[in-house]
Biopython code that builds the backbone (N, CA, C, O; Angstrom):
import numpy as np
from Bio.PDB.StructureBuilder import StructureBuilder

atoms = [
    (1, "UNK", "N", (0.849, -1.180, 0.000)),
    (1, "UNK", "CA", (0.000, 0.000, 0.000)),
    (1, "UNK", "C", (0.889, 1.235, 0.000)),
    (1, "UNK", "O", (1.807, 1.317, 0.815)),
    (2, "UNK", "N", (0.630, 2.273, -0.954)),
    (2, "UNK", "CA", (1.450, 3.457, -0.908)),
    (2, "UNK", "C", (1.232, 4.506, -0.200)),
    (2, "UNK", "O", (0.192, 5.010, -0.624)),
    (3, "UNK", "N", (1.643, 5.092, 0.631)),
    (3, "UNK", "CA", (1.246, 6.575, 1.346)),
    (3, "UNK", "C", (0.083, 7.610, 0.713)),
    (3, "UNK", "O", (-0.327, 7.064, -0.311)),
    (4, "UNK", "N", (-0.536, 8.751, 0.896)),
    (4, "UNK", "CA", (-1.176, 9.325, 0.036)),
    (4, "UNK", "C", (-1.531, 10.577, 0.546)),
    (4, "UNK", "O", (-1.984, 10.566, 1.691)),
    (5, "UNK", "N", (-1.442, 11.581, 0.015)),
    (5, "UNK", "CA", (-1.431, 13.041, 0.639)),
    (5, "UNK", "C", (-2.871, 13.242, 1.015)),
    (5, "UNK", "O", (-3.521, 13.229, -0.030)),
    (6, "UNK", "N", (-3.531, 13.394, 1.899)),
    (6, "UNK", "CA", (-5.266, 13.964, 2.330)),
    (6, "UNK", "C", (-5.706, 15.021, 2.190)),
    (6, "UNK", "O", (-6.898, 15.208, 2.431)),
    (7, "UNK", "N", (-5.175, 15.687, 1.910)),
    (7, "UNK", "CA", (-5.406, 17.122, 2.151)),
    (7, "UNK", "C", (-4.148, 18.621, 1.807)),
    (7, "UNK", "O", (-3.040, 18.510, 1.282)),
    (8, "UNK", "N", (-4.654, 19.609, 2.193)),
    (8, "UNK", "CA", (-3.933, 20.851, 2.268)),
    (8, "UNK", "C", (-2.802, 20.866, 3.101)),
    (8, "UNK", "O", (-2.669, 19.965, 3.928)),
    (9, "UNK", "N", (-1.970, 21.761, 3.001)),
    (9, "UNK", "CA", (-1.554, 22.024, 4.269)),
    (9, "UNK", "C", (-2.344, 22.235, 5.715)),
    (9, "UNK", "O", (-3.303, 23.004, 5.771)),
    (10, "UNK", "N", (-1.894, 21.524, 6.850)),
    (10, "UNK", "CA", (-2.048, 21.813, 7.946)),
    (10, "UNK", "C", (-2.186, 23.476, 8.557)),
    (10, "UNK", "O", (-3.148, 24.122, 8.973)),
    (11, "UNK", "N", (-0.887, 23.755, 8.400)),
    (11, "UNK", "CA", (-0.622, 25.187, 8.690)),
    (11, "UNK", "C", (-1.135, 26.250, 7.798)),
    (11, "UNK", "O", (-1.173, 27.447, 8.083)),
    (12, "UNK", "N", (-1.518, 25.714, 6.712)),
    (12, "UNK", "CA", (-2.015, 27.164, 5.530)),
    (12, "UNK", "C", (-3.552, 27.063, 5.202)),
    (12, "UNK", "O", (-3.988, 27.094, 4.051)),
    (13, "UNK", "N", (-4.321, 26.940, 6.326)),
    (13, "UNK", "CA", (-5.697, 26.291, 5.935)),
    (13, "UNK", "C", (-6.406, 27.356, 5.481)),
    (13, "UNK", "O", (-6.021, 28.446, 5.905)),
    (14, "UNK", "N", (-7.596, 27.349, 4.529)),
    (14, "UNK", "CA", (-8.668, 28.709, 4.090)),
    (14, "UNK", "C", (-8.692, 29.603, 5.117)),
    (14, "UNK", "O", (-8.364, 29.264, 6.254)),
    (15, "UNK", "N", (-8.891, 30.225, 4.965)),
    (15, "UNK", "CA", (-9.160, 31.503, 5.768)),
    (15, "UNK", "C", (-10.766, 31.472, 5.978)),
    (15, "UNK", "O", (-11.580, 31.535, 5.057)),
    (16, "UNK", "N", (-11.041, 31.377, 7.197)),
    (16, "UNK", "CA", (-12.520, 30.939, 7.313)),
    (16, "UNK", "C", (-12.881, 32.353, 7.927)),
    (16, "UNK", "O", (-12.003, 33.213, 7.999)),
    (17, "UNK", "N", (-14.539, 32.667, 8.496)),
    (17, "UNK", "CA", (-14.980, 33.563, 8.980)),
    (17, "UNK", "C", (-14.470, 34.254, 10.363)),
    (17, "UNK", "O", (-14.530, 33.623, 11.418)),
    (18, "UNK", "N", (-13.835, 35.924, 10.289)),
    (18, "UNK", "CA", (-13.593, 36.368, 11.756)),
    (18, "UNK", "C", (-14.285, 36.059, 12.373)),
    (18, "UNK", "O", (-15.427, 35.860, 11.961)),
    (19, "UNK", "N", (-13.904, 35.844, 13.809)),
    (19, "UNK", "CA", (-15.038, 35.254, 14.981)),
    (19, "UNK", "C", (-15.756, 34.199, 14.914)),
    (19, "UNK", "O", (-16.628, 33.997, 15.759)),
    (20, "UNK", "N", (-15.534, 33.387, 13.957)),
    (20, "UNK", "CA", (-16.388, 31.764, 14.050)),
    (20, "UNK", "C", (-15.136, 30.851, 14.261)),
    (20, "UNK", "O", (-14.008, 31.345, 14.232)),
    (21, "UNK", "N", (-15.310, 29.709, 14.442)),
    (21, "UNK", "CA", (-15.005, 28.673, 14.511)),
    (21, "UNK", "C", (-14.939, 27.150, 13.487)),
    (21, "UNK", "O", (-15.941, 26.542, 13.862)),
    (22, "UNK", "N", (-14.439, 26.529, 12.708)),
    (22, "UNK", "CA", (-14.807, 25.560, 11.507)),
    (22, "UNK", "C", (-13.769, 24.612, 11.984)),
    (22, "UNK", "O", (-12.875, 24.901, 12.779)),
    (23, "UNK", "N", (-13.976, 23.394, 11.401)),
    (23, "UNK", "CA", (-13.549, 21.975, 11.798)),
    (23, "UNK", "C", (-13.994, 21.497, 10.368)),
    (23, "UNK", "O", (-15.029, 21.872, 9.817)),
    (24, "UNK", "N", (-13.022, 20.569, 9.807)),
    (24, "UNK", "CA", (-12.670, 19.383, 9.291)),
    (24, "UNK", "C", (-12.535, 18.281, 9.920)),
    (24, "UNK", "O", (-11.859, 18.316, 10.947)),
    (25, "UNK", "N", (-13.026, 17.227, 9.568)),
    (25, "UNK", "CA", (-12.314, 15.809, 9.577)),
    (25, "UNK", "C", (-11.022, 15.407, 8.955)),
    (25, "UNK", "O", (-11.003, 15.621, 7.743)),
    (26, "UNK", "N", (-9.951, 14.890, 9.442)),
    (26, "UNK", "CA", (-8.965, 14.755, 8.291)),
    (26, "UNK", "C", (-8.865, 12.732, 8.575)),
    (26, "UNK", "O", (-8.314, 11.938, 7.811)),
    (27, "UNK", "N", (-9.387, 12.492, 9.522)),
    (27, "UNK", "CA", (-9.617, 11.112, 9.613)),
    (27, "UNK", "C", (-10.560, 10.590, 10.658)),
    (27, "UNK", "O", (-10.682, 11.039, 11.798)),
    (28, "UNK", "N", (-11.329, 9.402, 10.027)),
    (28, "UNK", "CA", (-12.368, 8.905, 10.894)),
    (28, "UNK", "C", (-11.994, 7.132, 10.923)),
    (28, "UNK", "O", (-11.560, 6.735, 9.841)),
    (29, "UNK", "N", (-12.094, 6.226, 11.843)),
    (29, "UNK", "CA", (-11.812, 5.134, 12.520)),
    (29, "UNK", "C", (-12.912, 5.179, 13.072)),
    (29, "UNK", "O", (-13.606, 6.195, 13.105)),
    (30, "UNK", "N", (-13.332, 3.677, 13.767)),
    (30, "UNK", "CA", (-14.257, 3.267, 14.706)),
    (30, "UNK", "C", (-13.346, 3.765, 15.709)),
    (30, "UNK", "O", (-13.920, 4.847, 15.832)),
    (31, "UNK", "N", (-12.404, 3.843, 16.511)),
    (31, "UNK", "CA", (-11.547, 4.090, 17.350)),
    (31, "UNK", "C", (-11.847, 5.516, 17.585)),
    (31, "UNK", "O", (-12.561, 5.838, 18.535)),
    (32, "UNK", "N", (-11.293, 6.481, 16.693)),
    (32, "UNK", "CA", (-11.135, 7.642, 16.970)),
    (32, "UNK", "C", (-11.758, 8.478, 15.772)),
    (32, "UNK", "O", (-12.426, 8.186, 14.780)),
    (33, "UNK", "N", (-11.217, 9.698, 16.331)),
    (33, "UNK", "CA", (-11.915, 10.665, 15.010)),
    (33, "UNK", "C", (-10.867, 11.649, 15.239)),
    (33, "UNK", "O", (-10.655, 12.130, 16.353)),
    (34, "UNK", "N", (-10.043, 12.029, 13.923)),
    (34, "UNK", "CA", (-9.260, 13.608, 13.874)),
    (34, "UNK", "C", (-9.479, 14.507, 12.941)),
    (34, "UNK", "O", (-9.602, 14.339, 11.727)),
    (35, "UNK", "N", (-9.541, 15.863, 13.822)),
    (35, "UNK", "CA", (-10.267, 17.227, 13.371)),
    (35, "UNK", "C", (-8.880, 17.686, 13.494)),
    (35, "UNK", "O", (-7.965, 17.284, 14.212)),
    (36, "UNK", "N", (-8.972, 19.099, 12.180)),
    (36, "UNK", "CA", (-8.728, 20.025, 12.463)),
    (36, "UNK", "C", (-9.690, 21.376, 12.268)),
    (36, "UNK", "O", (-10.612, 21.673, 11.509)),
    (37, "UNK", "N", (-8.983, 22.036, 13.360)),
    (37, "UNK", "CA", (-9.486, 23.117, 13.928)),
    (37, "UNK", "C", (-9.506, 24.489, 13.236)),
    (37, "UNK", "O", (-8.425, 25.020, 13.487)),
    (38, "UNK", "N", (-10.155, 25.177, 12.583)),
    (38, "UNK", "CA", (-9.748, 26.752, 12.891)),
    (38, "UNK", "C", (-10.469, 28.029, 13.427)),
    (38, "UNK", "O", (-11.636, 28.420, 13.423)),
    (39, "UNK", "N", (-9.190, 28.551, 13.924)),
    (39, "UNK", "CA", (-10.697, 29.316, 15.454)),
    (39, "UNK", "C", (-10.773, 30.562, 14.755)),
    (39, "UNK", "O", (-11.874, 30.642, 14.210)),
    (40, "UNK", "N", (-10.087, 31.530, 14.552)),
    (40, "UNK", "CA", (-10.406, 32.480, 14.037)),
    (40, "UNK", "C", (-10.727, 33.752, 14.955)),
    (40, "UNK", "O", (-11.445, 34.695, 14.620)),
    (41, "UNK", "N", (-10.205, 33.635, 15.911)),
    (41, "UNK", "CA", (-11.344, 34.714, 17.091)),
    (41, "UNK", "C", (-12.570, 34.185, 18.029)),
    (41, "UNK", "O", (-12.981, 34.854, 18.977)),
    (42, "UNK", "N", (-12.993, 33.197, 17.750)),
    (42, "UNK", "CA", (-14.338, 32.196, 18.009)),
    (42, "UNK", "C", (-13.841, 31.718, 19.544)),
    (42, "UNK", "O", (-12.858, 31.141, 20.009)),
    (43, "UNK", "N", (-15.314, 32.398, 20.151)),
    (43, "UNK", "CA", (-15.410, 31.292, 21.341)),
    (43, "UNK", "C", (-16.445, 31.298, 21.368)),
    (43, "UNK", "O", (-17.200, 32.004, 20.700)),
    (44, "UNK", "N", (-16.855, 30.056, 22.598)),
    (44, "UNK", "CA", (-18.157, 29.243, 22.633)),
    (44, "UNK", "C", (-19.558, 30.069, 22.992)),
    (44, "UNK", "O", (-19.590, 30.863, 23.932)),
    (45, "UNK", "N", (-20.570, 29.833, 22.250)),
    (45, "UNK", "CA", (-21.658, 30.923, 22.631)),
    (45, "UNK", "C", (-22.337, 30.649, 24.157)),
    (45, "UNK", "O", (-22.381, 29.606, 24.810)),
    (46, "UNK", "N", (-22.873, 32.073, 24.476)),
    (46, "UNK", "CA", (-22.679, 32.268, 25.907)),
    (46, "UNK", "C", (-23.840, 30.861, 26.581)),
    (46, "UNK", "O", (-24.797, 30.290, 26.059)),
    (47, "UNK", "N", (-23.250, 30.728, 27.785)),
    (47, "UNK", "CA", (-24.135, 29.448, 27.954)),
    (47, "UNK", "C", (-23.795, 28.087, 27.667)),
    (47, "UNK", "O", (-24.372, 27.152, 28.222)),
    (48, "UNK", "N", (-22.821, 27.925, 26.768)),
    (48, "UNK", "CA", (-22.803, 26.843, 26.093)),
    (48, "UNK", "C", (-21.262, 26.121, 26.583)),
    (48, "UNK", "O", (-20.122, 26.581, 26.508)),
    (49, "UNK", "N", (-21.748, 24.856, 27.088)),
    (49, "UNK", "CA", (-20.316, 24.117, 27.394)),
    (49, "UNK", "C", (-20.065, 22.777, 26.581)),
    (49, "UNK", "O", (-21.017, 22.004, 26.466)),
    (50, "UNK", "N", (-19.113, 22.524, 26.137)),
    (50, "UNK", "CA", (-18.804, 21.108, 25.041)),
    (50, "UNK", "C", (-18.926, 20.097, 26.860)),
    (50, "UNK", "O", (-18.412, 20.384, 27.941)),
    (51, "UNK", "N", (-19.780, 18.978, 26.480)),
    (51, "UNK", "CA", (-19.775, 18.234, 27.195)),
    (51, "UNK", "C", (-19.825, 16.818, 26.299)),
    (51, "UNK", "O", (-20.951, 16.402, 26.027)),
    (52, "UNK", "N", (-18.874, 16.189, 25.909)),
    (52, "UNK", "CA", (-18.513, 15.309, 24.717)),
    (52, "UNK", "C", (-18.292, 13.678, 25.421)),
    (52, "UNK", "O", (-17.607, 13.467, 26.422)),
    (53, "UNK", "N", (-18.826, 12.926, 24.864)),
    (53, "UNK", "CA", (-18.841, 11.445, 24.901)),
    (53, "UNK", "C", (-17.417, 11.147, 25.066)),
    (53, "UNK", "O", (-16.690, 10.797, 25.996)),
    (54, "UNK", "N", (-17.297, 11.393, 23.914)),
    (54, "UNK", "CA", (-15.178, 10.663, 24.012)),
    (54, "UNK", "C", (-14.466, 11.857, 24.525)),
    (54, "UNK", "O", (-14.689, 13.057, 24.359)),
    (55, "UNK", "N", (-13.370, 11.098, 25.323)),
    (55, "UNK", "CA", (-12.145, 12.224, 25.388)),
    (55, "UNK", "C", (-11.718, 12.752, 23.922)),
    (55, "UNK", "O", (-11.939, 12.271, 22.811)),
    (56, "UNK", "N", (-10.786, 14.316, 24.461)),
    (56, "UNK", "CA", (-10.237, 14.605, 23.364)),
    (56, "UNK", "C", (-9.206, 15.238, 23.644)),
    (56, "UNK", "O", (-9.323, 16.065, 24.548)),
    (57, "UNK", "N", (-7.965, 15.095, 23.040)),
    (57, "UNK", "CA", (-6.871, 15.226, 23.195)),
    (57, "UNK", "C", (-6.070, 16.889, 22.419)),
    (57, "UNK", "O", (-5.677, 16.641, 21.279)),
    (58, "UNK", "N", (-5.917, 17.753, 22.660)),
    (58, "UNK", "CA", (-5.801, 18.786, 21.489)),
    (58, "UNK", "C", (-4.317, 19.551, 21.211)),
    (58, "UNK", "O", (-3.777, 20.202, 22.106)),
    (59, "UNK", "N", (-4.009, 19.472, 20.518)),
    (59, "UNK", "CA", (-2.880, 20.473, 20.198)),
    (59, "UNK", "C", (-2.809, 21.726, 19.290)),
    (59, "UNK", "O", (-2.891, 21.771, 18.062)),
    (60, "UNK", "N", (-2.605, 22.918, 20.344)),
    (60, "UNK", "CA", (-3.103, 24.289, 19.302)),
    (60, "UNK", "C", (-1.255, 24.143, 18.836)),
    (60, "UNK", "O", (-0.259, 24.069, 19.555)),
    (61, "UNK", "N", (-1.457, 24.148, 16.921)),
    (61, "UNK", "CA", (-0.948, 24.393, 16.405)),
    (61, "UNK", "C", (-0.245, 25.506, 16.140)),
    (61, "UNK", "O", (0.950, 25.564, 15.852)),
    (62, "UNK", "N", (-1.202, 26.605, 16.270)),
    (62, "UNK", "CA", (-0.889, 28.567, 16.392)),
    (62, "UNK", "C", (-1.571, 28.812, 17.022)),
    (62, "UNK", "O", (-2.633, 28.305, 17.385)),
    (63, "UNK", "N", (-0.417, 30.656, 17.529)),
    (63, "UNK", "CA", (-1.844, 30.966, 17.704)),
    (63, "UNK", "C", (-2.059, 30.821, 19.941)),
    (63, "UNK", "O", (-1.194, 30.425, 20.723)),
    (64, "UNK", "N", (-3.394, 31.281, 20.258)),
    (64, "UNK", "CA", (-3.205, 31.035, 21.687)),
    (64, "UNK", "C", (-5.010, 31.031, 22.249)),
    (64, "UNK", "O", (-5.874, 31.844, 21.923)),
    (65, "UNK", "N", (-5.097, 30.286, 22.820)),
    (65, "UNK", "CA", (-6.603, 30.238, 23.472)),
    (65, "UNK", "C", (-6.302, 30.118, 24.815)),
    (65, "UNK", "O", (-5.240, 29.780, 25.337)),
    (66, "UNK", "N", (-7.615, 30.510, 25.439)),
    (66, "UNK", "CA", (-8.405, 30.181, 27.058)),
    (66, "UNK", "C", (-9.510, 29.057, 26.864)),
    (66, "UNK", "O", (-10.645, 29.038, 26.389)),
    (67, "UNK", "N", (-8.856, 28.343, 27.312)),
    (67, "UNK", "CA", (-10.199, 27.176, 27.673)),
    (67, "UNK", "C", (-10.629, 27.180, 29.223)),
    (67, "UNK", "O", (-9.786, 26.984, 30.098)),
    (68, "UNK", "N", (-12.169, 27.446, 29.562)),
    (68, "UNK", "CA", (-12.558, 26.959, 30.696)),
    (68, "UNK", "C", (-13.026, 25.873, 31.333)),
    (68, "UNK", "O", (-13.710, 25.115, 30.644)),
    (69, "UNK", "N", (-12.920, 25.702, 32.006)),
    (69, "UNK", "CA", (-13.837, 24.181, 33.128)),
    (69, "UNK", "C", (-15.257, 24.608, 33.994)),
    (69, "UNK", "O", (-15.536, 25.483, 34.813)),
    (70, "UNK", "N", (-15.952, 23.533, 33.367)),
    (70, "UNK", "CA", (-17.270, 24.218, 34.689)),
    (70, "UNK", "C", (-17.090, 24.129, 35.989)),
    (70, "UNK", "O", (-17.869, 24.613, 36.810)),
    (71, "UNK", "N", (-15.617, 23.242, 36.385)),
    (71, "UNK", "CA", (-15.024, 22.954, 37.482)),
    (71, "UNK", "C", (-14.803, 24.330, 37.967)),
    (71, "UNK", "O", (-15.029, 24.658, 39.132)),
    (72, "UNK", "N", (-14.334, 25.176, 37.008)),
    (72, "UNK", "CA", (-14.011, 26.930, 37.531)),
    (72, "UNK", "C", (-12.155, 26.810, 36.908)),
    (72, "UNK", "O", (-11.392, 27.609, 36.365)),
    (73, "UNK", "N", (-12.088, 25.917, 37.186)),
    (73, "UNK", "CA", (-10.388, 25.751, 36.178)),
    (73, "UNK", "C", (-10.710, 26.453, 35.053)),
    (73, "UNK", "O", (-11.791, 26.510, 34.466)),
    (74, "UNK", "N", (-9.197, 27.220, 34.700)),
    (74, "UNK", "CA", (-9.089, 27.656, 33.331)),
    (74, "UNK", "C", (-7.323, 27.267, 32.677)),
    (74, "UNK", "O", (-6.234, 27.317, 33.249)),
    (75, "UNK", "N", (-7.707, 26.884, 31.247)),
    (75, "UNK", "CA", (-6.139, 26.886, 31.178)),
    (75, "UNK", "C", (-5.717, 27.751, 29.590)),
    (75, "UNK", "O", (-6.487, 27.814, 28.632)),
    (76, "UNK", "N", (-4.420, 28.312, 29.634)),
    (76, "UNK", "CA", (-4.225, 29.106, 28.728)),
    (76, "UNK", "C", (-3.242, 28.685, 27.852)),
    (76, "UNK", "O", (-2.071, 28.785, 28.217)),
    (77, "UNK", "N", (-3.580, 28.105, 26.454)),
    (77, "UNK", "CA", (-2.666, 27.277, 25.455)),
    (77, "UNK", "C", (-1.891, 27.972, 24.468)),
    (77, "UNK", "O", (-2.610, 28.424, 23.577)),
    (78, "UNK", "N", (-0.765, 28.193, 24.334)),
    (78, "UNK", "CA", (-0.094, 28.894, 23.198)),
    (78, "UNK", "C", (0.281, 27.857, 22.659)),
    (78, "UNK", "O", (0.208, 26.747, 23.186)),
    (79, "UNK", "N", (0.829, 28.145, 21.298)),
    (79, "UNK", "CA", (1.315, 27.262, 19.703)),
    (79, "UNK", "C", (2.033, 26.121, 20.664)),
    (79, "UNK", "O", (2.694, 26.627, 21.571)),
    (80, "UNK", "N", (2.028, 24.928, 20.639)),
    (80, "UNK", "CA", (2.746, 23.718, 20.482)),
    (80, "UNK", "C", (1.874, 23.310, 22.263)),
    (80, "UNK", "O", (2.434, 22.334, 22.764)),
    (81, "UNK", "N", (1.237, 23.618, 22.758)),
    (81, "UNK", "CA", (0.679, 23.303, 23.959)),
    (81, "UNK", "C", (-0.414, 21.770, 24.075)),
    (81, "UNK", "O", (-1.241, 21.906, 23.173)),
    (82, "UNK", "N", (-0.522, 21.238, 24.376)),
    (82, "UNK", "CA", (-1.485, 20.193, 23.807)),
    (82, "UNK", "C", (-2.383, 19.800, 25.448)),
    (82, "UNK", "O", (-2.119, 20.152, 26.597)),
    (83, "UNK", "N", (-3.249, 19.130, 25.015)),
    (83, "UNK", "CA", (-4.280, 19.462, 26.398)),
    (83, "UNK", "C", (-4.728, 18.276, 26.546)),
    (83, "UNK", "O", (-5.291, 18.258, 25.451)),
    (84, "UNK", "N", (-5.065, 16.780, 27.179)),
    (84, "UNK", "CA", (-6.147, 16.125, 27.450)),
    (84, "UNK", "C", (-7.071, 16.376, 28.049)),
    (84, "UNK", "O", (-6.993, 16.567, 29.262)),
    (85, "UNK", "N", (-8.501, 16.470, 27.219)),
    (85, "UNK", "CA", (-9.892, 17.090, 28.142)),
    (85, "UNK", "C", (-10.864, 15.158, 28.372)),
    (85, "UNK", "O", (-11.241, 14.390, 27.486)),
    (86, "UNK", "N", (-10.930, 15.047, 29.537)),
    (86, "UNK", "CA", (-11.437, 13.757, 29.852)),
    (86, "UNK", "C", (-12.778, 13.596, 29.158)),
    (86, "UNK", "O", (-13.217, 14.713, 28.884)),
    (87, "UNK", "N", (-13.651, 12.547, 28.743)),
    (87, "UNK", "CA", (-14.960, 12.617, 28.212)),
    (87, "UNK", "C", (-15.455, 13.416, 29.671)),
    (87, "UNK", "O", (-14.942, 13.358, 30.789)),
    (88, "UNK", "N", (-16.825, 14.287, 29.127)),
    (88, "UNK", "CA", (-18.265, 14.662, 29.253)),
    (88, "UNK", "C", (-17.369, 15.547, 31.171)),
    (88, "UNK", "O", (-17.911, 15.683, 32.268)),
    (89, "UNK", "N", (-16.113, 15.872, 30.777)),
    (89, "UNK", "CA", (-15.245, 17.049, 31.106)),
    (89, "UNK", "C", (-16.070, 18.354, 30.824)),
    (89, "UNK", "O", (-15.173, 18.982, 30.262)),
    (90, "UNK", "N", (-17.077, 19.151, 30.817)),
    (90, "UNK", "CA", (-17.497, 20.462, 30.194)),
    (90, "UNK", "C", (-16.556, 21.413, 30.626)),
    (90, "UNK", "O", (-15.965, 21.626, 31.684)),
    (91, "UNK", "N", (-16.591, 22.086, 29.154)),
    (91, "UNK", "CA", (-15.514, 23.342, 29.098)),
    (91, "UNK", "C", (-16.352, 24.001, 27.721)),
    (91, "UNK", "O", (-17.424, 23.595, 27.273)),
    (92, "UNK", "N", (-15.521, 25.134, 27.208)),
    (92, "UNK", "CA", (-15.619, 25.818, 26.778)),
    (92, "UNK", "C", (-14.459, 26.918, 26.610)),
    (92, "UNK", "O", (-13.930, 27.376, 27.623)),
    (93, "UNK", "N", (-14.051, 27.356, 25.286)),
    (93, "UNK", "CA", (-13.637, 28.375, 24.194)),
    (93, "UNK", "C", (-13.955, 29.552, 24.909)),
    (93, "UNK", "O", (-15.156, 29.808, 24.825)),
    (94, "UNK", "N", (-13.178, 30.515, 25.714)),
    (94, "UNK", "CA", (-13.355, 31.941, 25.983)),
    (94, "UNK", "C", (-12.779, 32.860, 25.385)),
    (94, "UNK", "O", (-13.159, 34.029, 25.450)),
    (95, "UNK", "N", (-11.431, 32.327, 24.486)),
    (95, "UNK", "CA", (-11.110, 33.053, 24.028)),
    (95, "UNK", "C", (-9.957, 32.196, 22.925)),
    (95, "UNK", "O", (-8.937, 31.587, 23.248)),
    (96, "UNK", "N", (-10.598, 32.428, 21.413)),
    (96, "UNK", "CA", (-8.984, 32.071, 21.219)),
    (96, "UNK", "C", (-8.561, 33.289, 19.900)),
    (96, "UNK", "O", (-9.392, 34.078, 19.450)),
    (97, "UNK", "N", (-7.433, 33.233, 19.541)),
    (97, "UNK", "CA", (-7.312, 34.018, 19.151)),
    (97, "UNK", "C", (-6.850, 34.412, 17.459)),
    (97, "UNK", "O", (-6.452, 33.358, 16.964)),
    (98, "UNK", "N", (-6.777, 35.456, 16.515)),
    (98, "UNK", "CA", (-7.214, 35.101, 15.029)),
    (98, "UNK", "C", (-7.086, 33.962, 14.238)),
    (98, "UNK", "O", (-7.776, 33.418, 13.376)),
    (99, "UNK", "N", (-5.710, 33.693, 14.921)),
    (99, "UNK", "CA", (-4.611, 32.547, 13.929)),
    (99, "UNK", "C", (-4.972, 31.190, 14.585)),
    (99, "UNK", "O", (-4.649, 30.092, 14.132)),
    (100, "UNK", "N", (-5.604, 31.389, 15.583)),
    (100, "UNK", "CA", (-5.907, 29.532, 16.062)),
    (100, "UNK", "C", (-6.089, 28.853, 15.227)),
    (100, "UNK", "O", (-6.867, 28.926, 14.277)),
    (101, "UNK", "N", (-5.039, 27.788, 15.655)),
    (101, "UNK", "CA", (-5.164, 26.093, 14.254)),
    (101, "UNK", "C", (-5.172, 25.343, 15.209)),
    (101, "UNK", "O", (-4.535, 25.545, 16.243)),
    (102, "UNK", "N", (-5.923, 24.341, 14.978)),
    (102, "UNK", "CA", (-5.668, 23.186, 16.274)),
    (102, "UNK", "C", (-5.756, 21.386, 15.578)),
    (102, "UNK", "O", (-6.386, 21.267, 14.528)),
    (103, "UNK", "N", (-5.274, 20.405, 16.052)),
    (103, "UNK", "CA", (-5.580, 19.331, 15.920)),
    (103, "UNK", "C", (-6.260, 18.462, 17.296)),
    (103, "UNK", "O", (-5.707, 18.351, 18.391)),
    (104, "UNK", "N", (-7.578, 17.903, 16.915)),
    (104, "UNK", "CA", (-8.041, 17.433, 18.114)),
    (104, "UNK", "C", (-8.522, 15.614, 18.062)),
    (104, "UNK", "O", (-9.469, 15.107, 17.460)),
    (105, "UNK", "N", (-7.611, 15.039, 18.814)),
    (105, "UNK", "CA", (-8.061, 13.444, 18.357)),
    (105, "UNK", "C", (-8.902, 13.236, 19.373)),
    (105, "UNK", "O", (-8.317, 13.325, 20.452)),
    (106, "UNK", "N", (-10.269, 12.946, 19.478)),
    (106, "UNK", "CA", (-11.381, 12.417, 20.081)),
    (106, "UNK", "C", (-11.247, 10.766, 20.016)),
    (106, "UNK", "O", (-10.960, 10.355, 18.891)),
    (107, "UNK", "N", (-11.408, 9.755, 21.036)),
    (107, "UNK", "CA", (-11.007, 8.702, 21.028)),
    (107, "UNK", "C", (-11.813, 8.268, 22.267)),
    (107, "UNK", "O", (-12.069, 9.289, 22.906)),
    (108, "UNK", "N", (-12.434, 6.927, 23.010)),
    (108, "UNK", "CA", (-13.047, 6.345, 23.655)),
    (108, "UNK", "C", (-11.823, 6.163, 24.768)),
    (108, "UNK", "O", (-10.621, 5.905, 24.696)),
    (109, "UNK", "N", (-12.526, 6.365, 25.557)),
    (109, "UNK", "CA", (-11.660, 6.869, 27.336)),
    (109, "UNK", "C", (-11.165, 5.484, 27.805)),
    (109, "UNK", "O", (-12.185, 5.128, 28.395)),
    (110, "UNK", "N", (-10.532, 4.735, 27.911)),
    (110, "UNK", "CA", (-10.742, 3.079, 28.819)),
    (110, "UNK", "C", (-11.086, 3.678, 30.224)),
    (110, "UNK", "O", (-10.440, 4.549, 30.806)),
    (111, "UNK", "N", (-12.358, 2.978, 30.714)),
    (111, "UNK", "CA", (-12.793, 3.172, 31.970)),
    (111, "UNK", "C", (-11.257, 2.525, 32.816)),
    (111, "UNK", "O", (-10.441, 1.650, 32.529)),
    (112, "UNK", "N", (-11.462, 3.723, 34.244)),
    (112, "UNK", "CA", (-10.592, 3.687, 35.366)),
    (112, "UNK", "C", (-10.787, 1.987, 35.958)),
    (112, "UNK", "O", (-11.824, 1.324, 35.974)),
    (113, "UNK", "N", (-9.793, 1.701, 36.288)),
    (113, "UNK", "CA", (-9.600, 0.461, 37.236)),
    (113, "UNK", "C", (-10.148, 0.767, 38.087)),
    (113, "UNK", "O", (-10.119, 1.949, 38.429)),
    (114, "UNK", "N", (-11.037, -0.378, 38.939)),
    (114, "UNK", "CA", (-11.286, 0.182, 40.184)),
    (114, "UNK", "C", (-11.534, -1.444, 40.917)),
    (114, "UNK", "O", (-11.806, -1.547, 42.113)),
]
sb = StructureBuilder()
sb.init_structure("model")
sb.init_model(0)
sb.init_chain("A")
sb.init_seg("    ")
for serial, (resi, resn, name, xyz) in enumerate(atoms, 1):
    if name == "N":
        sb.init_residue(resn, " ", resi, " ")
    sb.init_atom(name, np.array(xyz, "f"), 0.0, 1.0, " ", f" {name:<3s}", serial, name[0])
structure = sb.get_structure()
């Protein structure tokens, strides 16, 4: 089987809408799923917290965001920072900023030993 290019560049993606947010798929598995990200200025509308089935794992590519916790935690990611957010973890986008690129692998948690 030979290798095969998927896509664009990573780093040079369209230029999507100031202040929104857009996602690609660049691969889907029964296992996992990988997005990329582009933020653009975009954070989460008011009220609204990602409370997600699978964990997701993220690395802001550029660029710098605030992610919050409904825990009241906040954490602040610049270019090469990468984050594990546990499944149905709620958070939320307060701030990220023009150039945000991100890659985010969503993947099924193995339940804790107990």
């Amino acid at each position: 089987m030979s290798p095969s290019v998927t896509g664009n560049n990573l780093l040079s993606p369209p230029l999507g809408t100031p202040g929104a947010e857009t996602s690609a798929t660049l691969l889907r598995h029964p296992a996992f799923t990988l997005e990329h990200i582009v933020s653009r200025g975009g954070t989460s509308p008011d009220g609204f917290w990602y409370d997600q089935e699978r964990a997701e794992w993220v690395l802001l590519l550029r660029g710098h965001a605030l992610l919050r916790f409904e825990s009241g935690e906040s954490r602040h990611l610049t270019a090469g920072d990468p984050l594990l957010i546990p499944a149905h973890c709620r958070h939320r986008v307060d701030h990220s900023s023009p150039d945000a690129l991100w890659l985010a692998l969503h993947y099924q948690q193995e339940p804790e030993a107990g």
